[in-house]
C-alpha positions as CSV (number, residue, x, y, z in Angstrom):
1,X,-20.3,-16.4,49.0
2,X,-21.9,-19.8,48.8
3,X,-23.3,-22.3,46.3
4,X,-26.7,-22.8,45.6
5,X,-29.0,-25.3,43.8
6,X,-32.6,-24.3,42.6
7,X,-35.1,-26.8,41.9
8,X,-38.3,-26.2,40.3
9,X,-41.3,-28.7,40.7
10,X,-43.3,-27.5,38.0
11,X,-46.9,-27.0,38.7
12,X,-46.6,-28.7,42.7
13,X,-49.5,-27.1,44.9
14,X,-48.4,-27.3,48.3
15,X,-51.2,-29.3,49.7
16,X,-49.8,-32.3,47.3
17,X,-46.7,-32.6,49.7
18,X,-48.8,-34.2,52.3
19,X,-51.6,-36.1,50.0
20,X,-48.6,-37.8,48.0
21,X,-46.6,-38.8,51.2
22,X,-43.6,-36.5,49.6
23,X,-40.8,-37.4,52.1
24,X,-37.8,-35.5,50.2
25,X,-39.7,-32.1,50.8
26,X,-41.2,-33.0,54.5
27,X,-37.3,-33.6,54.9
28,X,-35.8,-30.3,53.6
29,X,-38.9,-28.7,56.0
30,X,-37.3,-29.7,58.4
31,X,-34.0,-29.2,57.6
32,X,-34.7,-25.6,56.6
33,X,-37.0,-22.8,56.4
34,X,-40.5,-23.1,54.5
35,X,-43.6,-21.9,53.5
36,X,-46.8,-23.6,52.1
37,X,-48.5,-19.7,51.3
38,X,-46.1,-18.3,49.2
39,X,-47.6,-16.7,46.0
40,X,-47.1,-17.0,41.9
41,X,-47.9,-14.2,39.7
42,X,-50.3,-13.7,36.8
43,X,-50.8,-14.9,34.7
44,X,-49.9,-17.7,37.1
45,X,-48.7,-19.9,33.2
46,X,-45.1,-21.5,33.4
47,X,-42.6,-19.5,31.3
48,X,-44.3,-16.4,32.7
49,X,-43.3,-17.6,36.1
50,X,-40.1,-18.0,35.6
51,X,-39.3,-14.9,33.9
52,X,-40.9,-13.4,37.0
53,X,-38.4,-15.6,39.3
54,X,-35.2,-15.3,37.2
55,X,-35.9,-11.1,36.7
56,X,-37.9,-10.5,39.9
57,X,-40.3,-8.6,38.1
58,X,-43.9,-9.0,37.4
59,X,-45.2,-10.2,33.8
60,X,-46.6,-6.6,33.4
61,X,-42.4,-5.6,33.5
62,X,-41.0,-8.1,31.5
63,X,-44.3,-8.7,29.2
64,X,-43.8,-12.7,28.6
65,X,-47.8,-13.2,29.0
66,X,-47.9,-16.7,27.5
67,X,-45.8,-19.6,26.5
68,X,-44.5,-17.7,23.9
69,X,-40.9,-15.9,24.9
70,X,-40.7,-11.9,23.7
71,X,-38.0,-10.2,24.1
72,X,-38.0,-7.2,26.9
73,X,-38.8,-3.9,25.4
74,X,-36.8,-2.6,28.5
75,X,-34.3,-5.2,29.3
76,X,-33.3,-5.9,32.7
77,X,-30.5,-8.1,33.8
78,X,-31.9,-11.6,35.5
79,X,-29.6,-13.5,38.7
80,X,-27.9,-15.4,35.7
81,X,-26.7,-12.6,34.4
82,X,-25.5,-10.9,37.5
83,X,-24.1,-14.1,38.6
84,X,-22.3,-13.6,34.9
85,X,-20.8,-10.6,35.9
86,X,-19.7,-11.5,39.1
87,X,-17.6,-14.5,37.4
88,X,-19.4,-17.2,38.8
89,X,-20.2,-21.0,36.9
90,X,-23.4,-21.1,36.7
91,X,-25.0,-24.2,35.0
92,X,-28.9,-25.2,33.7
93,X,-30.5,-28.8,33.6
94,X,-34.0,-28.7,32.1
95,X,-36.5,-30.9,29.6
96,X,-38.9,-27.9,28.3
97,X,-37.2,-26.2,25.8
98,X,-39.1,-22.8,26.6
99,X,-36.6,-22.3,29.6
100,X,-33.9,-21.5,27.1
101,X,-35.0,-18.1,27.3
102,X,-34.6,-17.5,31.1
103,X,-31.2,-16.0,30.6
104,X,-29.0,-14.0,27.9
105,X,-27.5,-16.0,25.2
106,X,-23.5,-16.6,26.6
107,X,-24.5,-16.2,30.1
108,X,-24.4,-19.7,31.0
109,X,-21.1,-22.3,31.8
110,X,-22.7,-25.1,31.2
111,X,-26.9,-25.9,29.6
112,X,-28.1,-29.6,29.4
113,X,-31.5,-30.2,27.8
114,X,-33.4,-32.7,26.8
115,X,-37.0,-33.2,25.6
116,X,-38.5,-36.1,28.5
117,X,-40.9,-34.2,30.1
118,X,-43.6,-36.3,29.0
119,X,-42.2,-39.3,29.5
120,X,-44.2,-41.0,32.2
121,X,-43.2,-41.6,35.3
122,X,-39.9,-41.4,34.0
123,X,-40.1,-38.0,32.1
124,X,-37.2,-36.3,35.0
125,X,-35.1,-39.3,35.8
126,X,-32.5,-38.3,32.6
127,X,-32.3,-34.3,34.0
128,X,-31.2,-35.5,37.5
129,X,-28.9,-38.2,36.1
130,X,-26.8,-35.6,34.1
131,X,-26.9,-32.8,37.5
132,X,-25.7,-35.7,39.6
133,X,-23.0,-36.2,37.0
134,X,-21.9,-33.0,36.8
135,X,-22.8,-30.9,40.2
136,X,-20.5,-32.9,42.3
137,X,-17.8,-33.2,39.5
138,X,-17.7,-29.9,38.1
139,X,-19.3,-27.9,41.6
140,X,-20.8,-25.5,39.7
141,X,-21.6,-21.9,41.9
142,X,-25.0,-22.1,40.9
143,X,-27.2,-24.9,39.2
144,X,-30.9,-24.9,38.5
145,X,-32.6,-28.4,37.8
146,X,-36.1,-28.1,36.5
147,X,-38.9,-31.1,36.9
148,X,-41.6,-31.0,34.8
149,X,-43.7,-34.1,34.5
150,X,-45.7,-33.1,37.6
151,X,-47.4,-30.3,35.6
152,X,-47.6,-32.4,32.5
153,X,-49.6,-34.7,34.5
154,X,-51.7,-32.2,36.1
155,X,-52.7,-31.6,32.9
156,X,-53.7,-35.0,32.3
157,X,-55.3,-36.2,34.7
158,X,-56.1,-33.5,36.8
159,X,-54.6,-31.7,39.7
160,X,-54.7,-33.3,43.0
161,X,-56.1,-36.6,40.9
162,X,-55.0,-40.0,41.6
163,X,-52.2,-39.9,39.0
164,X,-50.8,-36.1,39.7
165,X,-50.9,-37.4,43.3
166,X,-48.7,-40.6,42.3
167,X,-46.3,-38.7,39.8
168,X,-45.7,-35.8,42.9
169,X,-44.5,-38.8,45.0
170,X,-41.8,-40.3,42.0
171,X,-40.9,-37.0,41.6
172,X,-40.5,-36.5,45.4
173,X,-38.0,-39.6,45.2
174,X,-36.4,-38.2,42.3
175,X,-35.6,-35.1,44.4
176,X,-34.3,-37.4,46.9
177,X,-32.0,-38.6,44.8
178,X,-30.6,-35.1,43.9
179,X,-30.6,-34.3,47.4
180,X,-28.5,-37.0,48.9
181,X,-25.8,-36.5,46.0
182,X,-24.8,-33.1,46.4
183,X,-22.5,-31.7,47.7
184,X,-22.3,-30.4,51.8
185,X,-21.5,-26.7,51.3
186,X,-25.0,-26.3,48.5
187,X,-27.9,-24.5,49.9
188,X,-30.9,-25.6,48.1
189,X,-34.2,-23.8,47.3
190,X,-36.6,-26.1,45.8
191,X,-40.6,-23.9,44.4
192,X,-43.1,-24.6,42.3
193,X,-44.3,-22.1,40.1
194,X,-48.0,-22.3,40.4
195,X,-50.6,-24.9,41.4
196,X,-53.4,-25.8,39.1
197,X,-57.5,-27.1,39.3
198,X,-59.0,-29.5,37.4
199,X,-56.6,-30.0,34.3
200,X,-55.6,-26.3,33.8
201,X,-54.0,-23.3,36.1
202,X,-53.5,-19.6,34.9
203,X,-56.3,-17.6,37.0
204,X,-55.9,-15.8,40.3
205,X,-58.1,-18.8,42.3
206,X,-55.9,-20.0,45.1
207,X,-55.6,-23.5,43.6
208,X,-53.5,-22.0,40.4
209,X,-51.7,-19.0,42.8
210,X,-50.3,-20.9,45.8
211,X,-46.7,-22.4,45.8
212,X,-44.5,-24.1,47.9
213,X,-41.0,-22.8,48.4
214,X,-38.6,-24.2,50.8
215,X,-34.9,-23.7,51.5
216,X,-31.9,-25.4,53.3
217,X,-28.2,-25.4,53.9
218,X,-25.5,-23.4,55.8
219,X,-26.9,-20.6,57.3
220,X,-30.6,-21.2,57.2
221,X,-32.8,-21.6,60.5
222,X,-33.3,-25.4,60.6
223,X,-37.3,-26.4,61.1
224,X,-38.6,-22.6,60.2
225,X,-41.8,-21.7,59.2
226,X,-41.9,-18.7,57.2
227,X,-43.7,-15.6,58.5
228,X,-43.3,-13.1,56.3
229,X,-45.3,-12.8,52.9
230,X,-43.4,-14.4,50.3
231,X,-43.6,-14.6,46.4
232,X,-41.7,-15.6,43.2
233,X,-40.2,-12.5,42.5
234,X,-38.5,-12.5,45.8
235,X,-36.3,-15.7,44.8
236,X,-33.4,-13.9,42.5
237,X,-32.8,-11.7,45.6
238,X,-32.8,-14.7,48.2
239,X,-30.5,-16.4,45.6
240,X,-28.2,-13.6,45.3
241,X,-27.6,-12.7,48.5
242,X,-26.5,-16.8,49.0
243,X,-24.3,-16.1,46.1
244,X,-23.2,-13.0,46.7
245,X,-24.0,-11.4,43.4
246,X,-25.7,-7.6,44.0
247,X,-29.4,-7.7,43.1
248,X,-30.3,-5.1,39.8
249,X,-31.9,-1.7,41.0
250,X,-35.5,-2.7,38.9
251,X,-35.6,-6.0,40.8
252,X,-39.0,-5.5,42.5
253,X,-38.6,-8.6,44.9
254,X,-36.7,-8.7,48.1
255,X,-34.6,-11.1,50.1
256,X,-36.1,-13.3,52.3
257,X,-34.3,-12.3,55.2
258,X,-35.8,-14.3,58.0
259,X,-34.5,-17.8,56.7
260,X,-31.1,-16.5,57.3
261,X,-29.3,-17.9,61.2
């Protein structure tokens, strides 16, 4: 078993990396395994998304469609919850309230949120202030830290515009931050949900459907590209196996095995 860190970049399309100058994630490519292909799911919207990742199921299983959370007519346990059962600390850092919803109510050691997200460019600064406060302090087995302004400003402004392009390169340095403050032993797996065009995502066009997802730490090939086909639902099972938590039966994603030494 080993710790693990996951890091979402709401709404980062993966040919932003390079337009923004995004050193932090040209860095973890290097020190890991990547891929700039990987897929979201429709409707490619963000609490959809992340249902998807934390359940590894599609939105046609678990039936959150929208922004609006429903309840699971047939529930299935997410990676929180295994990690729950397996008696692990598992701990959330987040700024859109919607998020609250990813796992059980009780599953969690330790939740920190905080409404910033559209505070500009600062909107993510105060959610990796409190993880670098309490990763290293309290070495939680499993943390997820969620950045949000870069979708806020997609919406904006535009995806791929002047000001997304300047607010994926703060955020890029606020991930550098995180990075450099934790802990040796953490593997880190850092995704976007989906992409976006023009001011909106949530369609099936590549701009909206193709992610980023990258990961790094003991035991993953160092400079890797990615060969296999790879999508958000195969995350929880990726993140379980580092954790060593047994993946539910009705998870629909697999491991990524190829990043693995």
């Amino acid at each position: 078993m080993s710790k693990a860190v996951f890091v979402m970049i709401d709404g980062l399309r993966p040919d932003a990396i390079a337009a923004a100058g995004c050193t932090a994630l040209t860095d973890l490519q290097r020190r890991g395994s990547s891929t700039l292909a990987a897929r979201s799911v429709m409707p490619s919207v963000t609490l959809p998304c992340h249902m998807s990742i934390f359940h590894s199921v599609p939105p046609t299983r678990h039936g959150v469609v929208t922004n609006d959370w429903m309840p699971m007519a047939r529930p299935i346990p997410g990676l929180i919850e295994q990690a729950k059962y397996a008696g692990l600390h598992t701990a959330f850092f987040y700024n859109w309230e919607q998020l609250r919803n990813l796992s059980l109510p009780g599953s969690l050691t330790f939740s920190y949120f905080r409404k910033t997200v559209r505070i500009f460019p600062h909107g993510d600064d105060t959610t990796i202030d409190v993880a670098l406060e309490y990763i290293p302090a309290e070495l939680p087995d499993f943390a997820f830290v969620y950045l949000g302004t870069t979708d806020e400003m997609g919406h904006m402004t535009g995806w791929m515009s002047d000001g997304y392009l300047e607010q994926v390169a703060y955020v890029d340095g606020q991930l550098g931050r995180l990075l450099a403050g934790l802990p040796e032993e953490y593997s880190v797996l850092v995704q976007a949900d989906h992409g976006g065009h023009g001011r909106s995502h949530g369609t099936e066009m590549a701009e909206d459907m193709t992610i980023p997802w990258l990961i790094a730490g003991p035991g993953i090939r160092q400079g890797y590209t990615i060969q296999s086909p790879v999508s958000l639902l195969d995350t929880a099972p990726t993140l379980a196996r580092i954790l060593g938590v047994p993946v539910d039966e009705d998870w629909e994603g697999r491991c990524v095995e190829e990043v693995f030494v």
